[in-house]
C-alpha positions in Angstrom: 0.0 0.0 0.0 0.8 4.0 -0.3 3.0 5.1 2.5 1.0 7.5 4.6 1.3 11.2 3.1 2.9 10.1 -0.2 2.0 11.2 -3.6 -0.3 9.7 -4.5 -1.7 8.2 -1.3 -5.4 8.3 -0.9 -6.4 11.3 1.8 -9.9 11.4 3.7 -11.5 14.5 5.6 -14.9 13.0 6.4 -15.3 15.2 9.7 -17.0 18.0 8.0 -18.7 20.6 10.0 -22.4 20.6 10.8 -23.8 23.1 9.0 -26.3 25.6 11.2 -29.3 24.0 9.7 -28.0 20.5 10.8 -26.8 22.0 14.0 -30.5 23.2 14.8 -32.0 20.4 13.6 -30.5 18.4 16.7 -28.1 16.4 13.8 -25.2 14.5 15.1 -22.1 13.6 13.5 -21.8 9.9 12.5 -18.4 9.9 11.2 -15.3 10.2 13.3 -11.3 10.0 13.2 -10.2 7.6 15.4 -6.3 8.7 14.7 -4.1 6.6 12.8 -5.9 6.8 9.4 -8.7 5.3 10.9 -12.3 6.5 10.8 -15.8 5.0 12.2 -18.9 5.4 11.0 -21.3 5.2 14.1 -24.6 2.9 13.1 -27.9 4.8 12.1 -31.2 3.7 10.9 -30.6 3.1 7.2 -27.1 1.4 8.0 -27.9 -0.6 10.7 -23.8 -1.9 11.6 -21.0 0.4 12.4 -18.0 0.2 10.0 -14.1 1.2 10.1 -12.6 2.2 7.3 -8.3 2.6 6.9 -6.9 5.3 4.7 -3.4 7.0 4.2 -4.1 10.3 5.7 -7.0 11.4 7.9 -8.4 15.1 8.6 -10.5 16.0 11.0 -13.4 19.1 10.8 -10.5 20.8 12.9 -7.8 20.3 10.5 -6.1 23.7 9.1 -6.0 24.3 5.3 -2.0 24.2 6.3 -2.4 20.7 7.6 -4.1 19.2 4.7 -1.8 20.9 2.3 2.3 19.3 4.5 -0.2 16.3 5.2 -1.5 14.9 1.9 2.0 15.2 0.0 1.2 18.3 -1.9 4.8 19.5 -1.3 6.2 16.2 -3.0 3.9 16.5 -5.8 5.1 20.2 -6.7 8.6 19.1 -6.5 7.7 16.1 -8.5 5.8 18.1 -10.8 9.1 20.6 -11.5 11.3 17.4 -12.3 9.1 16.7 -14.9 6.6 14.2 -14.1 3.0 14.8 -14.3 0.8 14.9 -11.3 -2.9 15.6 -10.5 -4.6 16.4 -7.2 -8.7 15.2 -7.6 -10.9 16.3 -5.1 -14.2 14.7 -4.8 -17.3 13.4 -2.9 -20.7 14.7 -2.1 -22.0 18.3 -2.9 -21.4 20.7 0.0 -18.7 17.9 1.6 -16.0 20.3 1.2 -14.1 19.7 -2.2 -14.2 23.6 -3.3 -12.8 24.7 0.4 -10.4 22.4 0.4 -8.8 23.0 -2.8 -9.5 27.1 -2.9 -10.4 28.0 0.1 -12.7 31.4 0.5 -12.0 33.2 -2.7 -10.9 37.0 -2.5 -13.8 39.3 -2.9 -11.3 41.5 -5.0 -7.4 42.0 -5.8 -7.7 44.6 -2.7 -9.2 42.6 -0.8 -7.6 39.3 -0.5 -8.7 36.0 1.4 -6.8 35.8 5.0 -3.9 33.7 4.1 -4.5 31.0 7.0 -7.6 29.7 4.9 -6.0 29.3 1.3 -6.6 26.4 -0.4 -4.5 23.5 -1.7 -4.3 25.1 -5.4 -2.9 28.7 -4.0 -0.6 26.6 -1.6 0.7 24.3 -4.4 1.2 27.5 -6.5 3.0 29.2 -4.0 5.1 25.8 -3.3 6.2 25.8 -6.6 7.4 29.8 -7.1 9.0 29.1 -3.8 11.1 25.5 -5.6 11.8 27.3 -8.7 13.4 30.2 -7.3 15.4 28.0 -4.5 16.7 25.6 -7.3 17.5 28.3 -9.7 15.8 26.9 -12.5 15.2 28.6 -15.7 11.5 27.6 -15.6 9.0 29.6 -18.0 5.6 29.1 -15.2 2.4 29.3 -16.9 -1.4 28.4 -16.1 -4.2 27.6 -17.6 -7.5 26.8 -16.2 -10.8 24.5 -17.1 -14.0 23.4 -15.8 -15.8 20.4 -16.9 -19.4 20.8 -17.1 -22.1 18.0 -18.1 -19.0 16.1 -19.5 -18.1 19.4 -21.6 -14.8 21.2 -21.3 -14.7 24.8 -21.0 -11.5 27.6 -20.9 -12.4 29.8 -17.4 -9.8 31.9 -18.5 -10.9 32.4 -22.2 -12.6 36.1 -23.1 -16.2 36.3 -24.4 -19.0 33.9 -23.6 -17.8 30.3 -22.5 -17.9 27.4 -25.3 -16.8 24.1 -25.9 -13.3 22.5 -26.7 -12.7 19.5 -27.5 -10.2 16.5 -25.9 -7.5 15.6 -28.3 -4.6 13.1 -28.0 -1.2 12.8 -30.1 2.0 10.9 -29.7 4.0 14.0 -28.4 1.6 15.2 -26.2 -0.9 12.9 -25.1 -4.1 14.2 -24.0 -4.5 17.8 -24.4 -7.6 20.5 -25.2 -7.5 22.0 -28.1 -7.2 26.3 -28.1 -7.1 25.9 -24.6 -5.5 29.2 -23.0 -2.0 29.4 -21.1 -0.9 32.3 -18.8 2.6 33.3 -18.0 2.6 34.1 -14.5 5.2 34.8 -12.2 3.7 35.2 -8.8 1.0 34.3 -6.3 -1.0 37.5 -6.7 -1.1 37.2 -10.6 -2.7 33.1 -9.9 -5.1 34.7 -7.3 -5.8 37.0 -10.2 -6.7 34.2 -12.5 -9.0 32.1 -9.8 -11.1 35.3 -9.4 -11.3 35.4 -13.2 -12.1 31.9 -13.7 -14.7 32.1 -10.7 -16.6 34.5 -12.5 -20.1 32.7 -13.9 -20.4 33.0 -17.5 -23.8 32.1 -19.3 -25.4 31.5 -15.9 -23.2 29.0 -14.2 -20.3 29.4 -12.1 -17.5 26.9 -11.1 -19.0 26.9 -7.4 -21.6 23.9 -7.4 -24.9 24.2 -6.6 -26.2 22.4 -3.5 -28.7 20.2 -3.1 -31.7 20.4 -0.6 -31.7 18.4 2.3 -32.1 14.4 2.1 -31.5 15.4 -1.5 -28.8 14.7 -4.7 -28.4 17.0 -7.3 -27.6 15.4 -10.9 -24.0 14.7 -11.5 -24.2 18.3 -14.0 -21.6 20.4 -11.4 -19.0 22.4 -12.7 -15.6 20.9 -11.6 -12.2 23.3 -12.0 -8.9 22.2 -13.6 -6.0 24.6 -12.7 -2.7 23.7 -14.2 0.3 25.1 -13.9 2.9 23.6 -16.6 6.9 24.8 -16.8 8.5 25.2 -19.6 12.1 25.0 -19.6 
């Protein structure tokens, strides 16, 4: 198995919150981390048994963004990322289990008015991470961005100008999977990738890369909006 914390080690954080509704309601918390990796999922009606489950890295609803980020091998993954392999972070689970915190954090309202640093998210983090590398190595890296959202199974440029449309998946020997007219942005610090998550959270055509959620005991169809950012070097 993956040693705990390693790239590409599986990570849970199933201690999220209640929410105020839930909290009113008189709604108790059903998953817990017992330490270790380890987390129980107290009995209830429709399960009827209590069941443990094992995983690489466990974080708690007290967990700091700062925590996930040195505890799910984000760091290796950037310096993995600048020696030239390819490496992807995925997010996922229910709507409104935490995915967009997680990875983004609250997003600044404005460029003057940033979000508190304590609560960015794993993608300014990595970002940061990787500025921080590049400069300690001295490498002659060319840093650039781009970023996507994939919407009822349809890829879209957040970054593009103009209403959002569809590009379409290619593959080719060289490159292997790629989009097509996708855009790429230089950047060369973490205000100018702040810069370009506030551009790319701005909804287009009625949506917005935030999912909607779904009324309580409910699911919403699997239609969300799910972000890509990458940040590719170039030597």
């Amino acid at each position: 198995g993956a040693q705990r914390g390693s790239p590409g080690s599986p990570c849970s954080n199933p201690s999220v919150p209640l929410t105020c509704s839930e909290t009113r309601r008189g709604d108790q918390r059903v998953v817990h981390s017992l330490g270790g990796g380890t987390v129980h999922v107290s009995a209830t009606s429709l399960s009827g048994t209590d069941a443990t489950f094992g995983f690489s890295a466990v974080f708690d609803a007290g967990a700091s963004q700062e925590a996930v980020f040195e505890g799910s091998g984000m760091r290796q993954l950037v310096e993995l990322a600048i020696d030239g392999f390819s490496c992807t972070v995925f997010a996922f689970g229910q709507t409104g289990s935490g995915k967009t915190y997680t990875l983004m954090g609250p997003l600044a309202q404005s460029e003057t008015h940033p979000a508190p640093p304590a609560l960015l998210g794993l993608m300014q983090r990595s970002f940061a991470c990787l500025l921080e590398q590049s400069r300690s190595r001295g490498s002659d890296l060319a840093l650039s961005a781009s970023y996507l959202e994939i919407y009822n199974e349809q890829v879209r440029d957040l970054l593009s100008p103009g209403p959002p449309c569809t590009l379409p998946l290619r593959w080719s020997k060289t490159r292997g999977f790629y989009v097509e007219n996708q855009l790429s942005v230089d950047f060369d610090s973490l205000e100018a990738i702040a810069s370009l998550l506030l551009q790319g959270a701005e909804p287009r055509g009625g949506q917005s890369i935030t999912p909607p959620r779904a009324p309580p005991g409910q699911r919403l169809p699997q239609q969300a909006g799910h972000p890509v950012l990458r940040g590719p070097g170039r030597q």
